[in-house]
mmCIF file of the N, C-alpha and C atoms, coordinates in Angstrom:
data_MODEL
# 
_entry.id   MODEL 
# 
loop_
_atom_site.group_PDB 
_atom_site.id 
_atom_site.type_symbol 
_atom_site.label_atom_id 
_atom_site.label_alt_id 
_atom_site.label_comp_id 
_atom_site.label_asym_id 
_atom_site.label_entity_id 
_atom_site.label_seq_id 
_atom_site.pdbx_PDB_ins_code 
_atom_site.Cartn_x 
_atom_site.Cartn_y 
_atom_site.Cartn_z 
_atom_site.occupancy 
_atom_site.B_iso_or_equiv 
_atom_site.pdbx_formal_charge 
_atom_site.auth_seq_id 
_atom_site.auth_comp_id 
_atom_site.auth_asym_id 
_atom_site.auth_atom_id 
_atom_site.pdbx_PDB_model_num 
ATOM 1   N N  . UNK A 1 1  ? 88.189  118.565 119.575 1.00 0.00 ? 1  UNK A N  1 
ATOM 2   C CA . UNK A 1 1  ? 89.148  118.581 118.493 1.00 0.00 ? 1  UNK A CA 1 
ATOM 3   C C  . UNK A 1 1  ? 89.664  119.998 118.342 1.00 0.00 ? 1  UNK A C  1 
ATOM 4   N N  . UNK A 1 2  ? 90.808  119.997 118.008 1.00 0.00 ? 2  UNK A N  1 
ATOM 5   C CA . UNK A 1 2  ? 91.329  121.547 118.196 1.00 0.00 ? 2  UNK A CA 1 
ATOM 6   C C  . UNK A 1 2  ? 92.515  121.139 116.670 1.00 0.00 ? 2  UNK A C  1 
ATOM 7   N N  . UNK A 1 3  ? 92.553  122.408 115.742 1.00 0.00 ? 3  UNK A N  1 
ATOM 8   C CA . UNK A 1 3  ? 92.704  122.786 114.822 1.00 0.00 ? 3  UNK A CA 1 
ATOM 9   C C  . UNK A 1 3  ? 94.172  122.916 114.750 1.00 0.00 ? 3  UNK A C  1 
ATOM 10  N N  . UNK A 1 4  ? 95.509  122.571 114.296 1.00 0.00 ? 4  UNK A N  1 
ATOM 11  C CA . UNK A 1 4  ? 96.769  123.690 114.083 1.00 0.00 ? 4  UNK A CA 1 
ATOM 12  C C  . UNK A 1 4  ? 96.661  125.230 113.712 1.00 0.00 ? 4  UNK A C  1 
ATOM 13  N N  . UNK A 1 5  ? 97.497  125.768 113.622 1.00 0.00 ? 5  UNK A N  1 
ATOM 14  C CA . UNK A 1 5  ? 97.086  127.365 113.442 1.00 0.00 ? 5  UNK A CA 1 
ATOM 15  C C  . UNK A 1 5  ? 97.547  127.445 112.177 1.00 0.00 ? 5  UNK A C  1 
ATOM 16  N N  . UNK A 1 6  ? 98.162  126.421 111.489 1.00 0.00 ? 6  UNK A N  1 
ATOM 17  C CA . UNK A 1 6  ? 98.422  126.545 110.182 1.00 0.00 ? 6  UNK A CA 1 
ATOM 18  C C  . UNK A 1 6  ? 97.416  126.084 109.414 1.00 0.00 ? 6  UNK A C  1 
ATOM 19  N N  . UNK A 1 7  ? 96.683  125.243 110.166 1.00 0.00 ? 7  UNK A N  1 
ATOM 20  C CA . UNK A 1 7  ? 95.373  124.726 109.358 1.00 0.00 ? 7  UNK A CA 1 
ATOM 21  C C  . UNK A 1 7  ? 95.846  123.159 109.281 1.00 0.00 ? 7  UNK A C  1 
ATOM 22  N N  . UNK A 1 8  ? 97.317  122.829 109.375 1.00 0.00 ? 8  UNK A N  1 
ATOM 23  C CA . UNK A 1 8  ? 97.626  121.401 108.617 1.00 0.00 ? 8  UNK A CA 1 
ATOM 24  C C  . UNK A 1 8  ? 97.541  120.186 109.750 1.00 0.00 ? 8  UNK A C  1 
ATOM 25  N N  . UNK A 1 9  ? 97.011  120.094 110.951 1.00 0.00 ? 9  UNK A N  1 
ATOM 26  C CA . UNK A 1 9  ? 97.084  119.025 111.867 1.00 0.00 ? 9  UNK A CA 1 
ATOM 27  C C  . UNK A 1 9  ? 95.993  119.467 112.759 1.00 0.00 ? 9  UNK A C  1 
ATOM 28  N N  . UNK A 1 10 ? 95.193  118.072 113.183 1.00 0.00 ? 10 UNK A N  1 
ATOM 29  C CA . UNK A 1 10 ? 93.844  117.862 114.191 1.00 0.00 ? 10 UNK A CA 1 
ATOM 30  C C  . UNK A 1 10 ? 94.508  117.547 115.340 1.00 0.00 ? 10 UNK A C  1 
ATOM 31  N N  . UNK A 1 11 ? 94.258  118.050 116.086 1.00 0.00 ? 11 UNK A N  1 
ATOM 32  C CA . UNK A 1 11 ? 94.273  117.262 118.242 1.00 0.00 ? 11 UNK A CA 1 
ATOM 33  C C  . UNK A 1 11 ? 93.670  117.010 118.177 1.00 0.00 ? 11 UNK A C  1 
ATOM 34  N N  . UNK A 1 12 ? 92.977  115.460 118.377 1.00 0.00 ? 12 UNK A N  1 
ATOM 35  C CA . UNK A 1 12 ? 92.009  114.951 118.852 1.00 0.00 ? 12 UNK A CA 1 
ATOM 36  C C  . UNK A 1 12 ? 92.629  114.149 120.358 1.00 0.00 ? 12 UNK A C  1 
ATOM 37  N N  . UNK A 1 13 ? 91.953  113.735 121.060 1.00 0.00 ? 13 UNK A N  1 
ATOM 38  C CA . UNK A 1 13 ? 92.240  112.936 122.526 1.00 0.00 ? 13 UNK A CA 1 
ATOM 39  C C  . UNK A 1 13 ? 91.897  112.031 122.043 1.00 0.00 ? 13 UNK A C  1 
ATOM 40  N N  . UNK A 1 14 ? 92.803  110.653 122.199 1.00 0.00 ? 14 UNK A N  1 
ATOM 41  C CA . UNK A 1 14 ? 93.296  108.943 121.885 1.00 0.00 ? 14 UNK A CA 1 
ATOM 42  C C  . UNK A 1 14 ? 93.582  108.385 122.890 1.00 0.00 ? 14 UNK A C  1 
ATOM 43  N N  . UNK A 1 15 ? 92.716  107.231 122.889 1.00 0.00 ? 15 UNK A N  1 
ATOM 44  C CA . UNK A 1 15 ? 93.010  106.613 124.345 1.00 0.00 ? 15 UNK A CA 1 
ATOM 45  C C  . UNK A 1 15 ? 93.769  105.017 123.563 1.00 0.00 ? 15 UNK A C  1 
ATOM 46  N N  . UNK A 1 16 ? 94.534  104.693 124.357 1.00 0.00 ? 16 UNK A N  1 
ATOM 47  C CA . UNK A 1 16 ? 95.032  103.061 123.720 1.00 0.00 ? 16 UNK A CA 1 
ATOM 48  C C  . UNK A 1 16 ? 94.981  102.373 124.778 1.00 0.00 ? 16 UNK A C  1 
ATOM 49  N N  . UNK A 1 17 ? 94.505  100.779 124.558 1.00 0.00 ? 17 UNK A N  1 
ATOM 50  C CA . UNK A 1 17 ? 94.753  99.823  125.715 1.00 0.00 ? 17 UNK A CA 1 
ATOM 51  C C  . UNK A 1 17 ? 94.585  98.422  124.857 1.00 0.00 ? 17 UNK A C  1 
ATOM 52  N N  . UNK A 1 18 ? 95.402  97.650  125.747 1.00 0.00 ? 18 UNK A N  1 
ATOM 53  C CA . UNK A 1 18 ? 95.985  96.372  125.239 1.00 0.00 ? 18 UNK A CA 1 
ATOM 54  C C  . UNK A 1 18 ? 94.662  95.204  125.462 1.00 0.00 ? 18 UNK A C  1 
ATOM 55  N N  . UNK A 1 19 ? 94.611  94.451  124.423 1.00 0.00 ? 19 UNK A N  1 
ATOM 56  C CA . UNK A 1 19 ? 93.418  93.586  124.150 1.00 0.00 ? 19 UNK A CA 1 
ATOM 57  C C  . UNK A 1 19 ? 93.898  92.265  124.595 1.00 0.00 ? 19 UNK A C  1 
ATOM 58  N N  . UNK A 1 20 ? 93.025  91.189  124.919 1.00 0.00 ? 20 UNK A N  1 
ATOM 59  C CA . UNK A 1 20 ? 93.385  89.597  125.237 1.00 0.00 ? 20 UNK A CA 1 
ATOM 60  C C  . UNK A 1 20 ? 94.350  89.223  124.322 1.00 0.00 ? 20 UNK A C  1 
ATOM 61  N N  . UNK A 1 21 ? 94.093  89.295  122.872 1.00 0.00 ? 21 UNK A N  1 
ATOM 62  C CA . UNK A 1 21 ? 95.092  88.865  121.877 1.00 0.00 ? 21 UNK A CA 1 
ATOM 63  C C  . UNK A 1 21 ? 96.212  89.369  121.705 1.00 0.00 ? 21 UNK A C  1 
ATOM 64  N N  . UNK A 1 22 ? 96.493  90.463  122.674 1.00 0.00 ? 22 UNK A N  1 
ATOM 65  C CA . UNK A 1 22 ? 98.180  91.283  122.566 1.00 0.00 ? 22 UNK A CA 1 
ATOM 66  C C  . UNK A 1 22 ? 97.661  92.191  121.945 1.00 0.00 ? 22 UNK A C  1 
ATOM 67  N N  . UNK A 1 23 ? 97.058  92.482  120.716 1.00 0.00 ? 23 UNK A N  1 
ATOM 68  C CA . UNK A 1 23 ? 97.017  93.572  120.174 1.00 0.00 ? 23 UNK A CA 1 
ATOM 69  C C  . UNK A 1 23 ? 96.872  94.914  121.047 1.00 0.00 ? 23 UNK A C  1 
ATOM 70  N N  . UNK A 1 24 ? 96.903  95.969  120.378 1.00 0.00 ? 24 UNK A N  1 
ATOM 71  C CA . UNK A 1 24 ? 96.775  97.334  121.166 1.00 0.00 ? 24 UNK A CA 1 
ATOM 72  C C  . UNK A 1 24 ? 96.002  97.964  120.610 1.00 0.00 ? 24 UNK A C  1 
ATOM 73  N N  . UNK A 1 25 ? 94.618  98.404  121.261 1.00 0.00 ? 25 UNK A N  1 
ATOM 74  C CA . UNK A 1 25 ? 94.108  98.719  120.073 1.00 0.00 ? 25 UNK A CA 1 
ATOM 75  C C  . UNK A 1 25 ? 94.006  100.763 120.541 1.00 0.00 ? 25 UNK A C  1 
ATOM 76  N N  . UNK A 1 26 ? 93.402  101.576 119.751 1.00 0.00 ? 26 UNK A N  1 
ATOM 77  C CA . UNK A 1 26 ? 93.458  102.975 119.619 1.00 0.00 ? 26 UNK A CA 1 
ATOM 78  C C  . UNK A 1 26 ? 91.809  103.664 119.020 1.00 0.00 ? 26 UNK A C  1 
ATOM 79  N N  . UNK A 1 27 ? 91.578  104.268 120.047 1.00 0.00 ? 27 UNK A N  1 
ATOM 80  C CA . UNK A 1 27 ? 90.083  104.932 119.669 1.00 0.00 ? 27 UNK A CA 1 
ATOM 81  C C  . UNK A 1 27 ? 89.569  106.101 120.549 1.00 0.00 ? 27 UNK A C  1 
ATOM 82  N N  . UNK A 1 28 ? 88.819  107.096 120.105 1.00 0.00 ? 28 UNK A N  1 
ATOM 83  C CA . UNK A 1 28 ? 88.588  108.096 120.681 1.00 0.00 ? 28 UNK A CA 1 
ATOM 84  C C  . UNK A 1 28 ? 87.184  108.470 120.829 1.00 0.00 ? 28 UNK A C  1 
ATOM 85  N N  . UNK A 1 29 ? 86.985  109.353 121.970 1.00 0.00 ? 29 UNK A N  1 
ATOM 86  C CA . UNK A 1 29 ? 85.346  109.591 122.312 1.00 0.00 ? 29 UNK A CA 1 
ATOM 87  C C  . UNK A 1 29 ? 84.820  110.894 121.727 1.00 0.00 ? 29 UNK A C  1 
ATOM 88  N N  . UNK A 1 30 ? 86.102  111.374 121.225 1.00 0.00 ? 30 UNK A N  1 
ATOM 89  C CA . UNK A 1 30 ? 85.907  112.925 120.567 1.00 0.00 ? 30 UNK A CA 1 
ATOM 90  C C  . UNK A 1 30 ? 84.531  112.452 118.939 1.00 0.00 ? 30 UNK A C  1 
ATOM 91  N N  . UNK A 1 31 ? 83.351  113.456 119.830 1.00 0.00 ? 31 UNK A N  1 
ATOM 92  C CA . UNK A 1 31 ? 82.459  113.014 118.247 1.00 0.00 ? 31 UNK A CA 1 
ATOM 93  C C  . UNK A 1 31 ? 82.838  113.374 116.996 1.00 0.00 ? 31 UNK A C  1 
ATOM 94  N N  . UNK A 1 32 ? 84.272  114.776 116.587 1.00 0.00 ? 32 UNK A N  1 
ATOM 95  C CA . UNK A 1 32 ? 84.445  114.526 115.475 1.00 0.00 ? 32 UNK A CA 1 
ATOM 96  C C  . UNK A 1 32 ? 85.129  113.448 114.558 1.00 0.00 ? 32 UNK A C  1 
ATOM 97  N N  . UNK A 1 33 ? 85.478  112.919 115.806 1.00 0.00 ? 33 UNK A N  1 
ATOM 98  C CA . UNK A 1 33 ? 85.926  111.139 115.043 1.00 0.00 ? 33 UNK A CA 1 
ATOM 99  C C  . UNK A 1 33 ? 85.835  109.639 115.623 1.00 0.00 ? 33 UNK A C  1 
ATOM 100 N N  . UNK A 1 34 ? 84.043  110.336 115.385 1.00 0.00 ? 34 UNK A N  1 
ATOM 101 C CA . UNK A 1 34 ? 83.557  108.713 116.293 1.00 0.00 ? 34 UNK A CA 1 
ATOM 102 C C  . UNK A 1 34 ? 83.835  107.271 115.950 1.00 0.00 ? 34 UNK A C  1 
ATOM 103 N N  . UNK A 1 35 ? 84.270  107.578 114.672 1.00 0.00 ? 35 UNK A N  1 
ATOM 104 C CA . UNK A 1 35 ? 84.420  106.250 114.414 1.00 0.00 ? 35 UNK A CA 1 
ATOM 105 C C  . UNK A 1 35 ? 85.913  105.694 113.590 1.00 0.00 ? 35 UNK A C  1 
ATOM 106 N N  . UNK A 1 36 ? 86.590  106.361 114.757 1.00 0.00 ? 36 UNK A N  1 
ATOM 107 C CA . UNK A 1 36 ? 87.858  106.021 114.491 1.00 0.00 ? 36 UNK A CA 1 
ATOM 108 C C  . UNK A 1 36 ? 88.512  104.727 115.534 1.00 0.00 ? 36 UNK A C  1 
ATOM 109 N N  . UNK A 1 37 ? 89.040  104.302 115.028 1.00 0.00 ? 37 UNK A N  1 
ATOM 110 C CA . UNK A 1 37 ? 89.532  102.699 115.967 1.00 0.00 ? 37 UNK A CA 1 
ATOM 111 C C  . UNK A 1 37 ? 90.472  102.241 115.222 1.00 0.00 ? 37 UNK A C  1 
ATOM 112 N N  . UNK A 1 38 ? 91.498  102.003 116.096 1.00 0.00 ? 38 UNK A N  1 
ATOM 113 C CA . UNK A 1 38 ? 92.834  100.594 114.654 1.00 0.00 ? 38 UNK A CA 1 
ATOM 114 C C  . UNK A 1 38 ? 93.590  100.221 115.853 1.00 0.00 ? 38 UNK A C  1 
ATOM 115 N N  . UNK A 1 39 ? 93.669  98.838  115.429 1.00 0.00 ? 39 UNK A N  1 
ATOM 116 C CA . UNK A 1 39 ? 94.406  97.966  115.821 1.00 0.00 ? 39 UNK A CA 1 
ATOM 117 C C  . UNK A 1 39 ? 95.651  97.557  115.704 1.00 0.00 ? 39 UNK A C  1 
ATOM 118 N N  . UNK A 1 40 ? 96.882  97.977  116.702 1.00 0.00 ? 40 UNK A N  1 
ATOM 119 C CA . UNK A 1 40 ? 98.303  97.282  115.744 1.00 0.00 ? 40 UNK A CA 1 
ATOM 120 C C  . UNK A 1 40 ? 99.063  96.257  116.232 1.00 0.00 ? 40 UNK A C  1 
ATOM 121 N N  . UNK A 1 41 ? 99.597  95.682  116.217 1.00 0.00 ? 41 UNK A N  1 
ATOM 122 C CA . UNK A 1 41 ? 100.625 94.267  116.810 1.00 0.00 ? 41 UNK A CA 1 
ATOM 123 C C  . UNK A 1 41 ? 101.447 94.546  116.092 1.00 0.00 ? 41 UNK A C  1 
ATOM 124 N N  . UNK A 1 42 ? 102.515 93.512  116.775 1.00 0.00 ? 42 UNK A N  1 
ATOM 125 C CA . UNK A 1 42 ? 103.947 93.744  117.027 1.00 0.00 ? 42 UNK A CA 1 
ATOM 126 C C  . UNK A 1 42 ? 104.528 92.768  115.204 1.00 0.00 ? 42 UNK A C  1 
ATOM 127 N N  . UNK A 1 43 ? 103.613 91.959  115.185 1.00 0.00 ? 43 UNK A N  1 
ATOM 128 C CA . UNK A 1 43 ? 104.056 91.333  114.025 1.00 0.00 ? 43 UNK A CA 1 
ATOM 129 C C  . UNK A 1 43 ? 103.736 91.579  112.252 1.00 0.00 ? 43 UNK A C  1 
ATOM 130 N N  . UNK A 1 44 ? 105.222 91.928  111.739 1.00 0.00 ? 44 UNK A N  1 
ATOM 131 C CA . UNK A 1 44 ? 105.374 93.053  110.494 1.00 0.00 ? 44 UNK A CA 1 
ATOM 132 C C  . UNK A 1 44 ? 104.348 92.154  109.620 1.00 0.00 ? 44 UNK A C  1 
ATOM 133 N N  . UNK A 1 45 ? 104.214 90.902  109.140 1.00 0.00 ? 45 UNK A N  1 
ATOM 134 C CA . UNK A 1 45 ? 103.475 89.723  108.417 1.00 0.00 ? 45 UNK A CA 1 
ATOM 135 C C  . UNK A 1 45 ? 102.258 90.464  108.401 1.00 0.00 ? 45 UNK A C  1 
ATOM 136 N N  . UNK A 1 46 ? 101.470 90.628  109.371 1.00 0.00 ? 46 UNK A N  1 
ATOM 137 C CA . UNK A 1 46 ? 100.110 90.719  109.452 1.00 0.00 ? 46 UNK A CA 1 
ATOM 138 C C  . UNK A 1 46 ? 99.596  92.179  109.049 1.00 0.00 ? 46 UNK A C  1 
ATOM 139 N N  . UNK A 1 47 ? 97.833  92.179  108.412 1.00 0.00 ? 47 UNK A N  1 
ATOM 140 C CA . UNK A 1 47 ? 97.825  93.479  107.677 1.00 0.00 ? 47 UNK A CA 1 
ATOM 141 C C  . UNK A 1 47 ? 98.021  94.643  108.831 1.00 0.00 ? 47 UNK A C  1 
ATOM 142 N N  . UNK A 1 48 ? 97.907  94.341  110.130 1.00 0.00 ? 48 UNK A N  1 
ATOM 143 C CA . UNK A 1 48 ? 98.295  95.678  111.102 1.00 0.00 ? 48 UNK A CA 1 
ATOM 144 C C  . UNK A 1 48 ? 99.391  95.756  111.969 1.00 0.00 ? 48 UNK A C  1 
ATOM 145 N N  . UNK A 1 49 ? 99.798  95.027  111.487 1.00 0.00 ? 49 UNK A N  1 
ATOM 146 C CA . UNK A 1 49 ? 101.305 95.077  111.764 1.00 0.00 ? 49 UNK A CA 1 
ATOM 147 C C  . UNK A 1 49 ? 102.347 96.058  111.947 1.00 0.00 ? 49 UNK A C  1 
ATOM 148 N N  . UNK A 1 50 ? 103.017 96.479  112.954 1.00 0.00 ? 50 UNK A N  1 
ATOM 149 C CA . UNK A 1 50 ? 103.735 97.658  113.038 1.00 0.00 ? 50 UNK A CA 1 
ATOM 150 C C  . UNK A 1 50 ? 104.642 97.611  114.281 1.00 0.00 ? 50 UNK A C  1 
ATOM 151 N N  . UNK A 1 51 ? 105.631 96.895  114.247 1.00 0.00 ? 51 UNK A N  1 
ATOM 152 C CA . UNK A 1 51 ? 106.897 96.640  114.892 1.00 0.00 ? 51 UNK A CA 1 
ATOM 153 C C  . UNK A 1 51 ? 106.421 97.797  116.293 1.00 0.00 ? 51 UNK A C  1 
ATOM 154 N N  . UNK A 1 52 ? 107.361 98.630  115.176 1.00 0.00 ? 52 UNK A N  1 
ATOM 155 C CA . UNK A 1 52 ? 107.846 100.088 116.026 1.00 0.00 ? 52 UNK A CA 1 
ATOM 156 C C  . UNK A 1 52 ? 107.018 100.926 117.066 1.00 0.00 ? 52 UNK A C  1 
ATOM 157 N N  . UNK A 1 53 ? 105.338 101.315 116.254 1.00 0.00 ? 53 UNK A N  1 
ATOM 158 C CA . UNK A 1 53 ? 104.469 101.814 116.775 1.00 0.00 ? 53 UNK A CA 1 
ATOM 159 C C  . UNK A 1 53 ? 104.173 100.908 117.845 1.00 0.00 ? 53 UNK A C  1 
ATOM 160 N N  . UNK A 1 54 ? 103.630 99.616  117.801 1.00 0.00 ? 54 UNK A N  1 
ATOM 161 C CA . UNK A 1 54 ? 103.342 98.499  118.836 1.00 0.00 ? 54 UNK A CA 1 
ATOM 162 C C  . UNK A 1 54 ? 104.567 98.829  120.113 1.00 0.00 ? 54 UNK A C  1 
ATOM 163 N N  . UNK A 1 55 ? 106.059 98.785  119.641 1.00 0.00 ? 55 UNK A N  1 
ATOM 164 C CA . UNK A 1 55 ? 106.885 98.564  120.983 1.00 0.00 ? 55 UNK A CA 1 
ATOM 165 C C  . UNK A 1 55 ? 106.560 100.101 122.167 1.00 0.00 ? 55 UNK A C  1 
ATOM 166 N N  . UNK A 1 56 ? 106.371 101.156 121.009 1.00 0.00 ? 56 UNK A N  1 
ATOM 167 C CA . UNK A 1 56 ? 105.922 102.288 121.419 1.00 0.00 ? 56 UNK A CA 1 
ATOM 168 C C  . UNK A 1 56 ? 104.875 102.564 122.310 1.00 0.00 ? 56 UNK A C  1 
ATOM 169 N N  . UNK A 1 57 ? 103.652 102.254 122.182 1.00 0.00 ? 57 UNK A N  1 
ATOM 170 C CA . UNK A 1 57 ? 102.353 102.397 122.714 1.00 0.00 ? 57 UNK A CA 1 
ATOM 171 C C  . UNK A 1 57 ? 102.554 101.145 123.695 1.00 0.00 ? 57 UNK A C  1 
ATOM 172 N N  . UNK A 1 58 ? 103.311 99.845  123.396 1.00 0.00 ? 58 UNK A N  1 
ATOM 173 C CA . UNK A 1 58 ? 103.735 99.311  125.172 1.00 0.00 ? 58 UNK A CA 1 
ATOM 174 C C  . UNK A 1 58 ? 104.207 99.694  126.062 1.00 0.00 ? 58 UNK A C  1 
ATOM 175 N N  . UNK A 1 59 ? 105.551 100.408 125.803 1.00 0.00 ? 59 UNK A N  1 
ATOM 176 C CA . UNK A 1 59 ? 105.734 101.305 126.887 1.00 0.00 ? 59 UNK A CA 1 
ATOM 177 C C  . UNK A 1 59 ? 105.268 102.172 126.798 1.00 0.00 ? 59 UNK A C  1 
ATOM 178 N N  . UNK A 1 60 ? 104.550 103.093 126.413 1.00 0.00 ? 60 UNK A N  1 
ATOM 179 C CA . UNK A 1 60 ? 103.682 104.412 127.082 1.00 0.00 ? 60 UNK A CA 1 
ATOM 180 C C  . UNK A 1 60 ? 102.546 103.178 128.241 1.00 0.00 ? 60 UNK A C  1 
ATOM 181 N N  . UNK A 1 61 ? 101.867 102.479 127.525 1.00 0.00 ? 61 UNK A N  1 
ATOM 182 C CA . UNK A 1 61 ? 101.261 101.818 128.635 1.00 0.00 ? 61 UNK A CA 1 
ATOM 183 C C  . UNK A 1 61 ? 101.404 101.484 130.015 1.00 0.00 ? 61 UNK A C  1 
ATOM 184 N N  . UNK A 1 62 ? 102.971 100.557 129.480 1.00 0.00 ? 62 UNK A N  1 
ATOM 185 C CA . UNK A 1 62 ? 103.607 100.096 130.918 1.00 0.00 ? 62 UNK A CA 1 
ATOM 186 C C  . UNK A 1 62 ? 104.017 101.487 132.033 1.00 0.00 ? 62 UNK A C  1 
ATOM 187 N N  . UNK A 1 63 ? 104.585 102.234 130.926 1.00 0.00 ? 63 UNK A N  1 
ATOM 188 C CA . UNK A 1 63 ? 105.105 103.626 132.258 1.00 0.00 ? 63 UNK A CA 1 
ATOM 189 C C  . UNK A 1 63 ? 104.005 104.243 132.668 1.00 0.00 ? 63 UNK A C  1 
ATOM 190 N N  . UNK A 1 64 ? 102.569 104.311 132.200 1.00 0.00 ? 64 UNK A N  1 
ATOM 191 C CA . UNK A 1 64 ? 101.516 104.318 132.872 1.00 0.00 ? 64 UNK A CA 1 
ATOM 192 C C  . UNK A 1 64 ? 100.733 104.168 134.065 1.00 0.00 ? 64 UNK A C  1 
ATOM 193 N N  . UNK A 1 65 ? 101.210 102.351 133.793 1.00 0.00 ? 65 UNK A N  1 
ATOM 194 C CA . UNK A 1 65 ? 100.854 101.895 134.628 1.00 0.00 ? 65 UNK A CA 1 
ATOM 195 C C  . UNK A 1 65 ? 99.733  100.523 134.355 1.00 0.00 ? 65 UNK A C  1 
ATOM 196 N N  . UNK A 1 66 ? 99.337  100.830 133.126 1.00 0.00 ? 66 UNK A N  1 
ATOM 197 C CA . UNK A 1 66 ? 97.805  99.901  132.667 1.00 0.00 ? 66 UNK A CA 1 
ATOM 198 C C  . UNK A 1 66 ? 98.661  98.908  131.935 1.00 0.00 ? 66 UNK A C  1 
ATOM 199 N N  . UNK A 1 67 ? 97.697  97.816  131.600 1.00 0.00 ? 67 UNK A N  1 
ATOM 200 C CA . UNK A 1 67 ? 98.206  96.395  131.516 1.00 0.00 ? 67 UNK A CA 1 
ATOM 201 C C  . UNK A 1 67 ? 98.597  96.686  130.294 1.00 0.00 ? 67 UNK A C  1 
ATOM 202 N N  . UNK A 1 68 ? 100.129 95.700  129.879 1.00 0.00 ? 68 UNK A N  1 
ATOM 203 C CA . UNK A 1 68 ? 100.849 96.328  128.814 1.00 0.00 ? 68 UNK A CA 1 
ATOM 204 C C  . UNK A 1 68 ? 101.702 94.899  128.609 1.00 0.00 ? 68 UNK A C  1 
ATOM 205 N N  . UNK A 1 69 ? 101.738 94.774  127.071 1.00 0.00 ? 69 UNK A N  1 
ATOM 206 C CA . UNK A 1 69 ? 102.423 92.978  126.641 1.00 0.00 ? 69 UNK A CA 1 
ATOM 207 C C  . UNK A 1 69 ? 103.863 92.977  127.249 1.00 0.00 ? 69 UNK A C  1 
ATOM 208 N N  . UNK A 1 70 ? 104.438 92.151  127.613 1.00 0.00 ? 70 UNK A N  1 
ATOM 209 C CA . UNK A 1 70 ? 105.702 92.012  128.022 1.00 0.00 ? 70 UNK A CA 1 
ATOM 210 C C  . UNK A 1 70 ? 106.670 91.823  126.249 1.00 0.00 ? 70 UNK A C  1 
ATOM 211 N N  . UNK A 1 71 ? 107.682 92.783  126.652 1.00 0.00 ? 71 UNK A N  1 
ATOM 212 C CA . UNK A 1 71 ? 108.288 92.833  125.263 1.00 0.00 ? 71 UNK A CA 1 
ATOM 213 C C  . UNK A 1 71 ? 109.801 92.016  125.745 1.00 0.00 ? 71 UNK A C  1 
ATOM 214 N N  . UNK A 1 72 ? 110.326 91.791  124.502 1.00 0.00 ? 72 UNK A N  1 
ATOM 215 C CA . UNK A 1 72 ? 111.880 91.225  124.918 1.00 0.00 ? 72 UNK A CA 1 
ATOM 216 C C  . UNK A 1 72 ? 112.413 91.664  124.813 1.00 0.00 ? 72 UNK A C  1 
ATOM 217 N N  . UNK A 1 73 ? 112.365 93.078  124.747 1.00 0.00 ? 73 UNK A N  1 
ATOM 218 C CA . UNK A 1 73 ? 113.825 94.358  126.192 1.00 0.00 ? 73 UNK A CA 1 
ATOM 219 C C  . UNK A 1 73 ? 113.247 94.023  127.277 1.00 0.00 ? 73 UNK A C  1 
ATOM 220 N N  . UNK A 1 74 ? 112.416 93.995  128.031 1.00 0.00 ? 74 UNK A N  1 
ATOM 221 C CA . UNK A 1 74 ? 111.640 93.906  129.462 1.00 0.00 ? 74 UNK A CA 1 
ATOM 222 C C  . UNK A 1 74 ? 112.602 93.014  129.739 1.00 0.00 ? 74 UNK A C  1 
# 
């Protein structure tokens, strides 16, 4: 974990990858935030719901290379 120099923002290293259910989920091995994890999908209804972020973290996936939901721009 590495600090801003202003003091106001953490780097931590985040890994994301896409689950059976579509979701995408987000979690890191860094021990100052072992127990960080969240889940988001594409559909606004549901409590993790997040359009934008979801279409986002598919394509970072897909241009990756790792398995990534087929969206309808694709």
């Amino acid at each position: 974990m590495r600090i801003s120099k202003k003091g106001k923002s953490v780097f931590v290293e985040i890994g994301f990858w896409l689950e059976k259910d579509g979701s995408i989920h987000m979690g890191s091995n860094d021990p100052a935030v072992s127990n960080f994890h969240v889940a988001v999908n594409s559909d606004p209804k549901k409590p993790n719901g997040h359009p934008t972020l979801y279409r986002r973290l598919a394509g970072y996936l897909k241009q990756m290379g790792a398995p990534a939901p087929q969206l309808e721009s694709d």
